[in-house]
N, CA, C and O of each residue as an XYZ file, in Angstrom:
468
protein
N       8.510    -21.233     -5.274
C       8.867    -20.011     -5.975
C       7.674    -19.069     -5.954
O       6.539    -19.438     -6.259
N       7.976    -17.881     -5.591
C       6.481    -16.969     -5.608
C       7.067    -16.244     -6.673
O       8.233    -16.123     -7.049
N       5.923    -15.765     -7.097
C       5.664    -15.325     -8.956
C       4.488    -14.130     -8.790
O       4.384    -13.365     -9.749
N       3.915    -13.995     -8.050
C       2.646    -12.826     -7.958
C       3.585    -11.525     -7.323
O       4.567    -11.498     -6.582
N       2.877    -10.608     -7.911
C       3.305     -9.253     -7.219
C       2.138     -8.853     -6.694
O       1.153     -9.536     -6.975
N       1.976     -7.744     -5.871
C       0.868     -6.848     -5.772
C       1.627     -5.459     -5.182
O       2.744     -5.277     -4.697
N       0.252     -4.387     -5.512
C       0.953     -3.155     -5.194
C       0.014     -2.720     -3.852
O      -1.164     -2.680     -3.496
N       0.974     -2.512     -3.509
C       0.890     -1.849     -1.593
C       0.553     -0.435     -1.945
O       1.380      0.085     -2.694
N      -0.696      0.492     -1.509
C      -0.498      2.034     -2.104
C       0.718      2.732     -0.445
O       0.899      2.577      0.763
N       1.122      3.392     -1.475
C       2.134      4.206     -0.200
C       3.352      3.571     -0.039
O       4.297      4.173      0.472
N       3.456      2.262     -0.470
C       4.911      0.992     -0.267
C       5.048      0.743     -1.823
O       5.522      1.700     -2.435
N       4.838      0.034     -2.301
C       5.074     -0.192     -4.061
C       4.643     -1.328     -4.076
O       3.715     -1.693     -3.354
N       5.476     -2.352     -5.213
C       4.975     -3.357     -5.252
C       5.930     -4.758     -4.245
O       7.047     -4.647     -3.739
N       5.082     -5.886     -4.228
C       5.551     -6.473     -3.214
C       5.457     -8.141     -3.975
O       4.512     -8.338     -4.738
N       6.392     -9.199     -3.741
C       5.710    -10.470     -3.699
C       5.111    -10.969     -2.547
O       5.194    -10.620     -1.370
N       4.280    -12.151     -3.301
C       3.354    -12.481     -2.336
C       2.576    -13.811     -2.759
O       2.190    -13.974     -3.916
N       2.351    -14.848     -1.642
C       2.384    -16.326     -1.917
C       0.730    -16.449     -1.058
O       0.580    -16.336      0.159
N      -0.606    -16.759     -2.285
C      -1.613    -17.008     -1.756
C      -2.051    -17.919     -0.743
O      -3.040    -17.807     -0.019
N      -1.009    -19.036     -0.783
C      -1.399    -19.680     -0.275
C      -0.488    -19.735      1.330
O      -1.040    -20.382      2.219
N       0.546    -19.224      1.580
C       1.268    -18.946      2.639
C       0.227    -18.802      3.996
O      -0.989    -18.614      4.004
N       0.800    -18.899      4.679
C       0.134    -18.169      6.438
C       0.838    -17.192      6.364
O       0.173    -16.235      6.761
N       2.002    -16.834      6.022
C       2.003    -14.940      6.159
C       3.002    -15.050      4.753
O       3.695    -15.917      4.220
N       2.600    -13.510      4.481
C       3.597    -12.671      3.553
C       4.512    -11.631      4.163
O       4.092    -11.010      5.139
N       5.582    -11.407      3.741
C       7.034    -10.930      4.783
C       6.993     -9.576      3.800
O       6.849     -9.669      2.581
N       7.132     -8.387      4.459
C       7.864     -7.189      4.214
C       9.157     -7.280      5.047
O       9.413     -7.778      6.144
N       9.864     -6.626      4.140
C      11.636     -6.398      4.705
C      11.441     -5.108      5.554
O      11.055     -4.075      5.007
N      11.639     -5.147      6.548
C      11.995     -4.063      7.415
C      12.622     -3.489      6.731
O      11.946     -2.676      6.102
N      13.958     -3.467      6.422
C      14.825     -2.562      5.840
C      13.959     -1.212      4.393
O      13.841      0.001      4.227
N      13.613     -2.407      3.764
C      12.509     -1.645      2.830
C      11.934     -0.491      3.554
O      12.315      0.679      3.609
N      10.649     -1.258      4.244
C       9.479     -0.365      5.396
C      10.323      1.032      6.238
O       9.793      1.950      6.865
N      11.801      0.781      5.975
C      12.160      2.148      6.989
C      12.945      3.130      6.296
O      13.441      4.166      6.740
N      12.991      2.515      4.827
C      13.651      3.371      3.758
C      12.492      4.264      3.352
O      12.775      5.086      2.480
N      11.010      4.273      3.892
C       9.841      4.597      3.317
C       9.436      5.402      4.619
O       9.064      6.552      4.384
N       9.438      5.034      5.878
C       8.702      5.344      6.714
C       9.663      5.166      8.269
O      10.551      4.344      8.494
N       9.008      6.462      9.374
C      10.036      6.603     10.425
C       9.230      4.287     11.208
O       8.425      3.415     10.882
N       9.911      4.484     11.901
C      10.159      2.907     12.531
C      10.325      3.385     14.175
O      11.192      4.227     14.407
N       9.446      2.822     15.402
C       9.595      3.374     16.719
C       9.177      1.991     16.928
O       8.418      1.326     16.221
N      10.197      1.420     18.742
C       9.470      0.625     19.299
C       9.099      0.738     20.400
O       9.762      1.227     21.315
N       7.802      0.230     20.491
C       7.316      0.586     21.894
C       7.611     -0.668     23.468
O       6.724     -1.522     23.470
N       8.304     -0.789     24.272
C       8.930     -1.366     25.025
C       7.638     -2.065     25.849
O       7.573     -3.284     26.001
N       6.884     -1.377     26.228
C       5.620     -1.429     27.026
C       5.101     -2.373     26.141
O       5.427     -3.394     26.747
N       4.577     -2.726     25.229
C       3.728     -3.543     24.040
C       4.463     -3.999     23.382
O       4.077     -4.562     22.358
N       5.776     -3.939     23.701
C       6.665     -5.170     22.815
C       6.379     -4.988     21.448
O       6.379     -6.117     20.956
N       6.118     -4.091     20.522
C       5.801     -3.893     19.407
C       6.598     -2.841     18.573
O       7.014     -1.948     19.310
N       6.890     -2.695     17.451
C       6.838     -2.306     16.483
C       6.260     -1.428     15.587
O       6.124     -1.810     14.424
N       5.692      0.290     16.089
C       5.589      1.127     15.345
C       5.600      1.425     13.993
O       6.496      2.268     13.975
N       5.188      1.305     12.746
C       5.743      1.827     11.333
C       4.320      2.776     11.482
O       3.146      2.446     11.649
N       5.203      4.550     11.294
C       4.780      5.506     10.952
C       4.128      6.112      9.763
O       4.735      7.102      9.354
N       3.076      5.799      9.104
C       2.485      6.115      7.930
C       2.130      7.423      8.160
O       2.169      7.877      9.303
N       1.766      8.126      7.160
C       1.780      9.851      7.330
C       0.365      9.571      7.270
O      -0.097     10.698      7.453
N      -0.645      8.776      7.128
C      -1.958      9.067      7.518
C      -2.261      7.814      8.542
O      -3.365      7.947      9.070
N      -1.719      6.909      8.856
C      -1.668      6.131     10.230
C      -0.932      5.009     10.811
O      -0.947      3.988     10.124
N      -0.272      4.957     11.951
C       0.396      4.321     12.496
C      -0.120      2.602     12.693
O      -1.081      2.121     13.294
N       1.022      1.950     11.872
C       0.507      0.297     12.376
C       1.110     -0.141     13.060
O       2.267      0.195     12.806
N       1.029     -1.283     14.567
C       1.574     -1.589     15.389
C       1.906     -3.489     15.178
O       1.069     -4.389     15.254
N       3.131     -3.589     14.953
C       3.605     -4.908     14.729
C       3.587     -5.512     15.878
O       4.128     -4.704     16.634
N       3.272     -6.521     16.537
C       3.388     -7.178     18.008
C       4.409     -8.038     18.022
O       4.637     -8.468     16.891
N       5.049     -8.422     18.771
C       6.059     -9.874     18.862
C       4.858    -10.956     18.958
O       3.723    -10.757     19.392
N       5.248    -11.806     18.588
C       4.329    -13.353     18.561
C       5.168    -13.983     19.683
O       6.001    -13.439     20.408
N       4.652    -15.558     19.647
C       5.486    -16.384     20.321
C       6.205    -16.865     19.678
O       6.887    -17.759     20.180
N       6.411    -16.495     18.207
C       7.210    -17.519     17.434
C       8.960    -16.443     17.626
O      10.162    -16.708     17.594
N       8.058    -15.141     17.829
C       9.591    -14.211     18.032
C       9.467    -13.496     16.919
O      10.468    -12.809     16.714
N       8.469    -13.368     15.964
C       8.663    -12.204     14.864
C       7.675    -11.749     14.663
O       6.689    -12.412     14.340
N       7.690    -10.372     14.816
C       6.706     -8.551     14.560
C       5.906     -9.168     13.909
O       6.258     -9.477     12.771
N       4.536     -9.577     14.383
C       3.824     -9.430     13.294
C       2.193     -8.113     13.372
O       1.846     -7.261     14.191
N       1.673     -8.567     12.168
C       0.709     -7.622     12.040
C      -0.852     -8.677     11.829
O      -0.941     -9.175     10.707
N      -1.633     -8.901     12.494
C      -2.933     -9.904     12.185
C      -3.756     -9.003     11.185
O      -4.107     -7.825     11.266
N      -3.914     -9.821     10.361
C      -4.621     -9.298      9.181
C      -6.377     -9.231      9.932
O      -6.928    -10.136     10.558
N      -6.800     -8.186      9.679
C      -8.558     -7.934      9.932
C      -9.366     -8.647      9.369
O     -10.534     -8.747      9.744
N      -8.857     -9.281      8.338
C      -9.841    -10.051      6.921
C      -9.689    -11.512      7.026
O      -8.814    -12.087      7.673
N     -10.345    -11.897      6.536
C      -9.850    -13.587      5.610
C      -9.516    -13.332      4.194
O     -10.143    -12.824      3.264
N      -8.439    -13.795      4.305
C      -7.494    -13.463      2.995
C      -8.608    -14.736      2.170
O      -8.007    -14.916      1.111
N      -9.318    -15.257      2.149
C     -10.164    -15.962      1.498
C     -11.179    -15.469      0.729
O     -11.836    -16.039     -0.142
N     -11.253    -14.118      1.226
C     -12.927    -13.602      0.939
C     -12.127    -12.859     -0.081
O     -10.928    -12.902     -0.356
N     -13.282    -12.055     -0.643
C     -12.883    -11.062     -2.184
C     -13.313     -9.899     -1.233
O     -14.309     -9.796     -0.518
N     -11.784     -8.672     -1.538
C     -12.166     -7.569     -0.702
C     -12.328     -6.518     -1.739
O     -12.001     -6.565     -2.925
N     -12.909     -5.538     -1.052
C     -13.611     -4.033     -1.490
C     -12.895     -3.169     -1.102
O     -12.718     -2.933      0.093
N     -12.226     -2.391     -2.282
C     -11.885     -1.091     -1.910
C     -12.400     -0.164     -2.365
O     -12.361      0.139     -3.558
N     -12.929      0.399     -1.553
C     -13.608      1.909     -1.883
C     -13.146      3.213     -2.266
O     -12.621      3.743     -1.287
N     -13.124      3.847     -3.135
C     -12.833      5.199     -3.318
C     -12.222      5.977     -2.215
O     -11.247      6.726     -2.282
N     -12.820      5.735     -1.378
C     -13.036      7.179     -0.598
C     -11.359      5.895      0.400
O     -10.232      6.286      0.704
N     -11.885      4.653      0.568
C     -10.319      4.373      1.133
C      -9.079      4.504      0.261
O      -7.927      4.423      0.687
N      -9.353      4.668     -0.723
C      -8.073      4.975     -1.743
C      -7.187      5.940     -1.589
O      -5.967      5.824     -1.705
N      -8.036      7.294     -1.218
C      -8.095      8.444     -2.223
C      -7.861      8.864     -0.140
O      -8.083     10.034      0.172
N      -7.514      8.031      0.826
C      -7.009      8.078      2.420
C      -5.513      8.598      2.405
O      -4.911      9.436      3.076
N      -5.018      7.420      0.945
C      -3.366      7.601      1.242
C      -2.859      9.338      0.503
O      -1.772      9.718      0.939
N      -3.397     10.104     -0.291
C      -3.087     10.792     -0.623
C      -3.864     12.467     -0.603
O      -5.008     12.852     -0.844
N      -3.000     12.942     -0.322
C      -3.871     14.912     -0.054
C      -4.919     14.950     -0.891
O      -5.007     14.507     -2.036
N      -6.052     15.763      0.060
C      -6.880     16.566     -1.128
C      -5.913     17.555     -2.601
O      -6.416     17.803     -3.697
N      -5.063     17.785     -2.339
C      -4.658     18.365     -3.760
C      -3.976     17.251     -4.758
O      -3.910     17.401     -5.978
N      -3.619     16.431     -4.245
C      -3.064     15.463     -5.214
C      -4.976     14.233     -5.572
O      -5.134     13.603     -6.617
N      -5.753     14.249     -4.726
C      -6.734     13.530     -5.554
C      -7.831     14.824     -6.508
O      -8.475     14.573     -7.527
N      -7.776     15.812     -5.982
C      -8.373     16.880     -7.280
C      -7.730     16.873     -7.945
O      -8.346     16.930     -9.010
N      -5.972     16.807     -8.249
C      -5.503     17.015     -9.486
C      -5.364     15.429    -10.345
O      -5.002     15.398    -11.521
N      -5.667     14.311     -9.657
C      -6.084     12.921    -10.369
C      -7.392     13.212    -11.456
O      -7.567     12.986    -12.653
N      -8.187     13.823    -10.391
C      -9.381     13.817    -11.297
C      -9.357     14.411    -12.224
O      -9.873     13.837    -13.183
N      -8.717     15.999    -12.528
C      -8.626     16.862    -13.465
C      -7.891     16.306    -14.390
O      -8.071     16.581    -15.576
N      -6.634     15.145    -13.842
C      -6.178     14.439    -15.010
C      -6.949     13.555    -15.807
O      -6.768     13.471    -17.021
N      -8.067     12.682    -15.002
C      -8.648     11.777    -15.648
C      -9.937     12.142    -16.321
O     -10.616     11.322    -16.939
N     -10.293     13.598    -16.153
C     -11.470     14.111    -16.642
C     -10.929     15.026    -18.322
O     -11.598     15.251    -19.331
N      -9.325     15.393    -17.964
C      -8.883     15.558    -19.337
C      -8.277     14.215    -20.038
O      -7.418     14.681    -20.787
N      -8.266     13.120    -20.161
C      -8.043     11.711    -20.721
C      -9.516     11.748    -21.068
O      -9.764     10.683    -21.633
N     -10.800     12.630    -20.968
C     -11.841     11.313    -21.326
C     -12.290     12.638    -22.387
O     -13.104     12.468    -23.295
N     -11.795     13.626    -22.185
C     -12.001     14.655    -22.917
C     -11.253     14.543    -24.257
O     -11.752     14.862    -25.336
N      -9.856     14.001    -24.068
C      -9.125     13.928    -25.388
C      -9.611     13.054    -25.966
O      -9.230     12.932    -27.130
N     -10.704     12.005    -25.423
C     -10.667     10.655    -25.892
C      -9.916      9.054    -25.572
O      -9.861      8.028    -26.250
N      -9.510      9.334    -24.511
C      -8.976      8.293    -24.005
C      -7.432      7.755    -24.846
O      -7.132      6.563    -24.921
N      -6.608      8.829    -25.406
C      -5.284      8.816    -26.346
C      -4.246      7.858    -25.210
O      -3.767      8.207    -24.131
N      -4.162      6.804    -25.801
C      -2.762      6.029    -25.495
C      -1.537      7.343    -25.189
O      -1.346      8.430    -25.734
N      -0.823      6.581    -23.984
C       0.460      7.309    -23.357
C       1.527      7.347    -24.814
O       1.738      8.547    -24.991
N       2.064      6.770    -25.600
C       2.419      6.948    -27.094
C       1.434      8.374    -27.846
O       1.893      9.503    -28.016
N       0.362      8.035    -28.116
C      -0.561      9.179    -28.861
C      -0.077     10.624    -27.741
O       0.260     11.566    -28.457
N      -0.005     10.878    -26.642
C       0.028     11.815    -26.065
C       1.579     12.241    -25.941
O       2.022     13.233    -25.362
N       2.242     11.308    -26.584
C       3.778     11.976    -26.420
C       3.953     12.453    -27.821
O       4.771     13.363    -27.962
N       3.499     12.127    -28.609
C       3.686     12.248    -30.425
C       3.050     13.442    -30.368
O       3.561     14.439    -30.878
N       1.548     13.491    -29.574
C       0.718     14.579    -29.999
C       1.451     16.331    -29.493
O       1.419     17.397    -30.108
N       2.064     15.970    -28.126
C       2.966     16.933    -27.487
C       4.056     17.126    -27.864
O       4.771     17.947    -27.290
């Protein structure tokens, strides 16, 4: 039974089994989100992200996959500046202006800010 979620930025949230050899996205999902192309030449699998294209390969087992860059073992780092990749300069200036007025009010609970409005 898998019981963990995690959130994908740009996809939502997903389950996911630590200890598995792979974790499965539903196609169907991935193309309700994003255009889907295959490339015949590379036997692969296109998913179109609006800031970059990932290429799924056929395996020998017969299913698209994607090789992870990491060891899912190690503790990874995300950086700001990769965060702040998935979304426009106007939507991360207006994050900040949000989070620079939260520290200004005092940090008011989502409740305190609906009562207070």
């Amino acid at each position: 039974m898998i019981s963990k979620k995690a959130y994908v930025p740009d996809y939502g949230w997903v389950s996911f089994d630590e200890d598995a050899v792979a974790n499965v996205f539903s196609m169907t999902k991935m193309r309700d989100k994003f255009r889907i192309s295959y490339d015949e030449k590379e036997d692969a699998l296109i998913v179109h992200h609006p800031k970059k294209s990932v290429q799924f390969k056929r395996g020998e087992d017969n299913l698209y996959t994607l090789k992870a860059k990491y060891n899912t073992k190690t503790c990874l780092v995300e950086t700001v500046e990769d965060n702040e990749a998935f979304y426009t300069k106007r939507q991360v200036e207006k994050a900040k202006q949000a989070r620079q007025l939260l520290h200004t009010l005092g940090f008011p609970t989502v409740n305190d800010m609906k009562n207070d409005f």
